[in-house]
FIMAR-869206 format. One record per residue (C-alpha): x, y, z; residue in three letters. Coordinates in steps of 0.1 Angstrom, whole numbers, plus 5000, padded with zeros to 4 digits. Each point is the difference from the previous one (the first is absolute). Example, Ala and Ser with C-alpha at 12.3 -4.5 7.8 and 13.67 -1.06 7.14 Angstrom:
2
512349555078ala/501450344993ser/
END
This chain:
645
414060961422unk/503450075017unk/502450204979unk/502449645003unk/497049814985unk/499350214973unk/503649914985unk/500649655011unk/497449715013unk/501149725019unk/503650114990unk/498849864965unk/497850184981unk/501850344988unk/497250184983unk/500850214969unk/497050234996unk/496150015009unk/498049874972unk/496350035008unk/497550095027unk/496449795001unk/497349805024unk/502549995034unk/503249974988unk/502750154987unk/502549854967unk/503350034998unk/502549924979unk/503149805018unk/503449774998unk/500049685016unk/503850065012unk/499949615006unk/498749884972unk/501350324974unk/496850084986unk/497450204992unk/496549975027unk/497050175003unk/499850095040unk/495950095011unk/499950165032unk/496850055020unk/499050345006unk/500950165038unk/496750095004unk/498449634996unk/503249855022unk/498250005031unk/496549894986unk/499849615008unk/497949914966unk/502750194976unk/502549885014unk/498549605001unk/498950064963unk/503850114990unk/501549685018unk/497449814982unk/500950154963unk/503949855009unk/498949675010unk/496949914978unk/502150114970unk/503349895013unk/499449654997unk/498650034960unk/502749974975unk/498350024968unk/501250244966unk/496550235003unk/500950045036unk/502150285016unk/502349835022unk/500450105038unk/504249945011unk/499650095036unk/497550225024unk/501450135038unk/499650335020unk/502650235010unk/499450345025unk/496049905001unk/500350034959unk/498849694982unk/500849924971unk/500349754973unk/502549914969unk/498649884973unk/500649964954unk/500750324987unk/498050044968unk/500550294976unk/496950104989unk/496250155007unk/497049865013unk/497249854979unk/498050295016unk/502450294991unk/499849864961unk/496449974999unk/499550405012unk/503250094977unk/498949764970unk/496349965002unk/498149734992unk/502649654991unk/499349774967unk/498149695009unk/503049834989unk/502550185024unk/497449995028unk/500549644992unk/503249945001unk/500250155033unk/497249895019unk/501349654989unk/503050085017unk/498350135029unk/497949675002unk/502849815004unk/501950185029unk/496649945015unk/499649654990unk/503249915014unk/499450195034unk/496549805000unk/502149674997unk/501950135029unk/496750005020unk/500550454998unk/496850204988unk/501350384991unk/496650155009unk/501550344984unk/500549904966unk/499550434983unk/502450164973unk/501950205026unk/501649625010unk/501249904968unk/503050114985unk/501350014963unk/503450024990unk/501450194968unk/500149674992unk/496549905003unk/500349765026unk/497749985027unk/500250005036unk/497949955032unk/500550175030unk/498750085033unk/498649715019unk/499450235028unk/496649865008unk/500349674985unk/499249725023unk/499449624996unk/496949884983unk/498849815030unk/501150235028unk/497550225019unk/502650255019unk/499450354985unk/501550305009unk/497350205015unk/497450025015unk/496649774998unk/498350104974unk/502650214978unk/501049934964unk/503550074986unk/501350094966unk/498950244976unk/496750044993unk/499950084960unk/501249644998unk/498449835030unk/498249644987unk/496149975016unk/501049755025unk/503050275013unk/497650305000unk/497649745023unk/502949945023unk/499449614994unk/502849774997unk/502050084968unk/501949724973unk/501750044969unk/497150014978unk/499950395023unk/503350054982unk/498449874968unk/497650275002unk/502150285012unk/501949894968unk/497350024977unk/499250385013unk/503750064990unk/499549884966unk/497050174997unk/501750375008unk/502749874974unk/497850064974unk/497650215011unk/502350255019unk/497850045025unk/498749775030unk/496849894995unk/498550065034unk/500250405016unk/498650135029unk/499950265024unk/502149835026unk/501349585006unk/496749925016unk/498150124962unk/502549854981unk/500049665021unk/495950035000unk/500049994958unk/502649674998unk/497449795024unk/496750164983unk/500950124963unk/501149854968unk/502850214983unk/499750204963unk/501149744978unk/503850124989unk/498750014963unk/497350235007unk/502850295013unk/502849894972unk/498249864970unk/503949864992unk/499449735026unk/499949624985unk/496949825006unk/501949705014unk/502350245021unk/497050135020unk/498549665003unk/503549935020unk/499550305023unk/496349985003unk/500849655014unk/502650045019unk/497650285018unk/497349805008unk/498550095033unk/499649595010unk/503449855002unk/498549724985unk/499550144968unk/503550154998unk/503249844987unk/500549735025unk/503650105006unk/502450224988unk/501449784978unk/497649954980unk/499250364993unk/503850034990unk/498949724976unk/496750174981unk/502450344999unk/502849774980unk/497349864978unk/498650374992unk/503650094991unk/500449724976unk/497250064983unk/498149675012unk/496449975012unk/499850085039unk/498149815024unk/498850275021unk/495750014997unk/499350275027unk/496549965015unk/498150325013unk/497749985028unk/498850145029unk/503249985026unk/499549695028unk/500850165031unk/499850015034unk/496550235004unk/501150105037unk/502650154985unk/499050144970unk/496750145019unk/499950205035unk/502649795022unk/496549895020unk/496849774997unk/497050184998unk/496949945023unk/498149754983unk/496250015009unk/498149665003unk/496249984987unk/497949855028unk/497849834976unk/503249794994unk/499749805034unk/498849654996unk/497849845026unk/501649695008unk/497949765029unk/501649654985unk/496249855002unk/498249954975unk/495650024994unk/498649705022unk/498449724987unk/497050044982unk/497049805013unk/498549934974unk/500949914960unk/497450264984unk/500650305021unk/503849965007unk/500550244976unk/498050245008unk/500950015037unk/503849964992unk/499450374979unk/498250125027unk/502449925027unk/503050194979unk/497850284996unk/499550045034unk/503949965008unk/500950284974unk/497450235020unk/501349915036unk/503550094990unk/498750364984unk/497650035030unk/504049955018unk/501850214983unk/497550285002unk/499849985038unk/503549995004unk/500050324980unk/497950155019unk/501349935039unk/496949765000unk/502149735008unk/502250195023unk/502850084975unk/499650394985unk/501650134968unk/503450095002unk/500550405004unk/501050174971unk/502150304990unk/501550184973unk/503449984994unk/502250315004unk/502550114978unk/503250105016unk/502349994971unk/502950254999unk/499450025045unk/502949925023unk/500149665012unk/498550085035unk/497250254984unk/499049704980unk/499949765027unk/498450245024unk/497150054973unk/499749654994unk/499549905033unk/497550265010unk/498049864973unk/500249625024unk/502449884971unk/503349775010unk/503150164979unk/502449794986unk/503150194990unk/502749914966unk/503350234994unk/501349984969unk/502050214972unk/497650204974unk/500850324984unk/496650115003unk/499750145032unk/502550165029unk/501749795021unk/497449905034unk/496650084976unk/497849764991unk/499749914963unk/498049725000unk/496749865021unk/498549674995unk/496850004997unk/499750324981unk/498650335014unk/495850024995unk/499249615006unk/497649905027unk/501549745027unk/499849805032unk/500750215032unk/503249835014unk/501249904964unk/503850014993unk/501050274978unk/503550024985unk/502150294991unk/502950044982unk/502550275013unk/503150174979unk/503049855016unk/502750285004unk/502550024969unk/503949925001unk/501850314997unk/503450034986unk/502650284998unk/500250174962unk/503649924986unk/501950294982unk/499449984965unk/501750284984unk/503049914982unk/498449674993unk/498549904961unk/496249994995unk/499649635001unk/502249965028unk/498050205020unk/497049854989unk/501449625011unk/501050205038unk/496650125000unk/498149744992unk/502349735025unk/499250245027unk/496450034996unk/499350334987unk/498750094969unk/501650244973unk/498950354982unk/502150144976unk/500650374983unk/502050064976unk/502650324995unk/502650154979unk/503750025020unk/503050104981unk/501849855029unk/498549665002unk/500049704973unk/496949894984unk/497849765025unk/502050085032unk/497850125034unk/500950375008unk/497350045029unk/497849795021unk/496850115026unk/500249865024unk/503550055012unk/502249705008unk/499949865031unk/495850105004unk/498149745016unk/496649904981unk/497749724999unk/500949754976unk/497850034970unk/500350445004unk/500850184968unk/504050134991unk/500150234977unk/503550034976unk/500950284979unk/501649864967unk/502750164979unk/499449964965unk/503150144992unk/500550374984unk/497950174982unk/500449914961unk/499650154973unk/500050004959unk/502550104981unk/499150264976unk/500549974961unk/502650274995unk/501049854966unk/501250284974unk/500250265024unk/503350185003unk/501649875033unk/500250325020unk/495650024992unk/500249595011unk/502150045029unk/498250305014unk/496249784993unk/502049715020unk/500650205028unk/496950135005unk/498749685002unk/502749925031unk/502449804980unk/503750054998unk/501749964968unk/502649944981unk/501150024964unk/501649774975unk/500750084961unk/499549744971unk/500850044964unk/496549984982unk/499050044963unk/496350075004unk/500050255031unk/502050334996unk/503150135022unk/499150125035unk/496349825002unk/498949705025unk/499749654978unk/499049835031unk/500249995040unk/500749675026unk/498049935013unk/497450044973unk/497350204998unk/497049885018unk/502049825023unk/498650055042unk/503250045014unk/501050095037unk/499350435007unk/503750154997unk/501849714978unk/502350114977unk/499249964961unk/501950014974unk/499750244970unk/501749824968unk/500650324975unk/500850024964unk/503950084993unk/498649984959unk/500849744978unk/503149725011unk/503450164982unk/502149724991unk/503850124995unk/501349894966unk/502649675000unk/503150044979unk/499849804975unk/503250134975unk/502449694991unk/497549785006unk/498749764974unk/496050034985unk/499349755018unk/501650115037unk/498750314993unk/496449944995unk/499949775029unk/501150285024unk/498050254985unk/496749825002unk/501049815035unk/500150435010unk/496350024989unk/501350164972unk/498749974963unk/503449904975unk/500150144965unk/503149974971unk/500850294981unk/501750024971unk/503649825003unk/503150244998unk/503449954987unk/502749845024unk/503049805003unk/500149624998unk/499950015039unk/496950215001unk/497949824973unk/496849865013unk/500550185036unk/498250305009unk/501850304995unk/497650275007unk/496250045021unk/497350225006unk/499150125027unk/503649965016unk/501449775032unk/498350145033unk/497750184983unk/496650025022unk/497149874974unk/496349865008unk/499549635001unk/499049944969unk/502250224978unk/501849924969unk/504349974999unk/500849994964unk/503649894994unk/502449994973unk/502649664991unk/502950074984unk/500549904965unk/503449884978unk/500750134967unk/501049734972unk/503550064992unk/500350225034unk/498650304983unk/497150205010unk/497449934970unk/499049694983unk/499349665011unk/500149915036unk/499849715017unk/496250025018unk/499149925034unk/496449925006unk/498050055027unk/496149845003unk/497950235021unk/497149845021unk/
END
């Protein structure tokens, strides 16, 4: 990508920052400077730009997607190349895959599982009625929204139900295997009931959260959807609904004829469950119809033919008895005698009597795991004729023989035709640079490339939690496709827990802390139960794995809160004991004291004084002023009362 392209496509598309990395592309985030809005911009990888099938897949995604316009649906705006970079513009959702919530979340509610497969079924459904078939219907292609809403993407190997063009070459399959439908893992012609299954798989992990077919490699995996029936859901989360696993049972059976019959109607039975109704779905287990050539050695084996099995045929029948009483008799003997000429026959024939000798025979050799001209050059010494396959297998190196037909050991015909099956070489591809790059983006490079992934894990204060930090081989190595890359994995810095310092004076606390590798800090807090100078508490709390070297904080005691003491003189009862208790403070009368006319029923006098520094809690008493009768300094007064709650 040109430094020009990486700021501006097509003198359109300004993008704003990279958003993800994963399969062959690259997301960014972009403005449509036309158009003033926000677009999600995928751009292939440089490294697949060259490579005719990547690039025929990408243009494919834009225009099988393009033209469907459907709310479950991520829309495509435009697609183009600029500087040998393709790229396409598409509906920027704000969000994470299906896939990123199932290994975040774990296993979904039947009901949520639901609600989005349903959704999922009918971006499908439409692109079905569009005469598209997805044919990599997995969680990493469905996006939710904060929202909830749900959205297909990535038609990059969609194709029309009916059409035959493929992408590579005779014989290969496309898409991902975990989700591959039988029919797709046969490499027969595919139609949305292969959707329909893929679908039901995707339920199936949902609730699960976990696939239900593994294997070593694609080939294992793509073996156990043809042969195997899959753990029923409720036997790995008992929470399942019956009537929810009858759905995905269904919709996963190995005949498309006992599937859903569309997409549509799938969407329908995952309504029904949601509402509570009775769903129609009545999965039938059974012993997968396939294609045997397939799911056996890609051959037909020798058959051998009894002799005994060969009917004499001369179209005549007995002649015409003579005579009425010993027709019978005559007619038995004549068949008699036929049935011993044609044994006499066959026995002279056998024997070179007749001319014709047994065919020579020999002893088949084994030349599995020899070069292609070892084989042949064994086989023909024996007086064999070779007939020679190529074909892709992972289990033997490229120009061996994997396979013979017949098998090693059996007795033949001198001059039969033996055929052998020879390791075709493997595609090789150049490893890209995956440091820098998140776990599951490297894993989607990877695994569109060819190779297969093995991770490590290890602490790096420097790198964040899930990013690749080192990779064997080293970018840029060419291997055969299928080879083993091996990623180092940060899982962040080394954490640890907090300990429980509580009570501790904080110079003992701090000193523990930093032992540990933890900066700190301190903080003081008023506190009634813990005394002056001790911890009450740290933050993070105790027990808490924090990152090596964060900084916690040590909350001491400064002793119980002081509260300074309101004044409260010329105020009335009333005023004052509002103030007073608002304070925290406890109010208390004391006996009234003689005043002027102005003064009466105000305080005059308190206890502890104005600004004093009390405890929350304490007790002000004050003292109202009281009027004489007659303005003297004894007798009756006029009273002021104050209640006290």
């Amino acid at each position: 990508m040109s430094q020009q392209s990486q700021q501006v496509f097509s003198g359109r598309y300004e993008i704003l920052r990279h958003l993800a990395r994963g399969g062959m592309a690259e997301v960014y985030v972009a403005h449509d400077l036309m158009l003033d809005r926000r677009v999600a911009l995928k751009v292939l990888f440089p490294e697949l730009s060259t490579d005719r099938n990547f690039v025929e897949r990408f243009r494919r995604e834009a225009q099988a997607a393009a033209n469907l316009s459907h709310p479950n649906i991520v829309s495509i705006y435009d697609w183009g190349e600029e500087d040998g970079t393709y790229f396409i513009v598409m509906e920027f959702i704000e969000g994470r895959t299906l896939g990123q919530i199932i290994r975040q979340e774990g296993p979904l509610v039947a009901d949520r599982a639901a609600e989005i497969g349903a959704d999922v079924a009918a971006a499908l459904a439409f692109a079905h009625r569009s005469g598209v078939v997805h044919r990599d219907v997995k969680p990493g292609n469905v996006l939710i929204s904060p929202t909830g809403q749900v959205k297909v993407t990535d038609f990059g190997i969609a194709r029309a139900a009916n059409s035959d063009q493929d992408l590579t070459q005779t014989g290969a399959v496309m898409g991902t295997a975990t989700y591959f439908s039988p029919e797709q893992a046969q490499g027969h012609r595919v139609d949305p009931r292969s959707d329909v299954y893929s679908l039901g798989v995707v339920l199936y992990e949902m609730v699960a959260g976990r696939a239900p077919f593994a294997g070593e490699n694609p080939m294992a995996i793509a073996y156990k959807h043809v042969r195997e029936q899959p753990v029923p859901p409720r036997q790995v989360n008992a929470d399942v609904p019956e009537a929810f696993e009858s759905i995905v049972l269904q919709a996963m059976a190995k005949n498309p004829n006992d599937r859903y019959t569309s997409a549509e109607e799938l969407r329908q039975d995952l309504l029904r469950f949601r509402q509570g109704r009775l769903v129609l779905a009545n999965p039938t287990v059974m012993v997968p119809a396939v294609d045997e050539t397939v799911a056996t050695p890609a051959y037909e084996p020798t058959q051998v033919v009894d002799r005994t099995r060969i009917v004499a045929g001369g179209g005549q029948g007995p002649p015409e008895p003579p005579g009425r009483g010993a027709g019978p008799f005559i007619a038995l003997l004549l068949v008699m005698l036929a049935v011993l000429g044609g044994l006499l026959y066959l026995f002279g024939k056998e024997t070179g009597i007749f001319g014709e000798q047994k065919a020579e025979r020999v002893e088949m050799p084994f030349v599995l795991g020899k070069t292609a001209d070892e084989a042949r050059q064994i086989l023909e010494d024996k007086g064999l004729q070779v007939l020679e396959e190529t074909s892709p297998t992972d289990q033997q190196e490229p120009g061996k023989v994997f396979d013979q037909d017949p098998d090693a050991g059996n007795p033949v015909d001198a001059g039969s035709a033996v055929t052998i099956r020879v390791a075709a070489e493997v595609a090789k591809a150049k490893v890209p640079n995956l440091v820098g790059k998140e776990i599951d983006d490297a894993r989607d490079l990877l695994d569109a490339l060819g190779f297969k992934i093995q991770e490590k894990a290890t602490t790096d204060a420097a790198a964040p939690k899930d990013e690749v930090v080192a990779q064997n081989p080293p970018p840029q190595t060419e291997l055969p496709k299928g080879s083993p890359v091996e990623v180092t994995v940060s899982t962040g810095k080394n954490q640890k827990a907090i300990p429980d310092v509580t009570g501790k004076d904080v110079s003992d606390a701090a000193n523990e802390l930093g032992q540990e590798g933890f900066k700190t800090r301190a903080t003081r807090e008023a506190s009634a139960t813990v005394d002056e100078g001790k911890v009450i508490r740290t933050n993070p709390a105790a027990g808490t794995k924090v990152d090596e070297g964060s900084t916690v904080t040590i909350v001491v005691s400064s002793g119980p809160e002081l509260i300074s003491v309101p004044n409260v003189k010329g105020k009335t009862a009333d005023q004052a004991r509002a103030e007073i208790e608002a304070a925290g403070l406890v109010y208390r009368e004391g006996s009234p004291v003689p005043s002027n006319p102005s003064d009466d029923g105000k305080v005059v006098a308190q206890s502890p004084g104005a600004g004093t520094k009390v405890e929350k809690g304490s007790t002000v008493v004050v003292q109202l002023g009281k009027v004489s009768i007659g303005g003297g300094g004894s007798g009756s007064s006029s009273s002021t009362t104050s209640t006290t709650t």
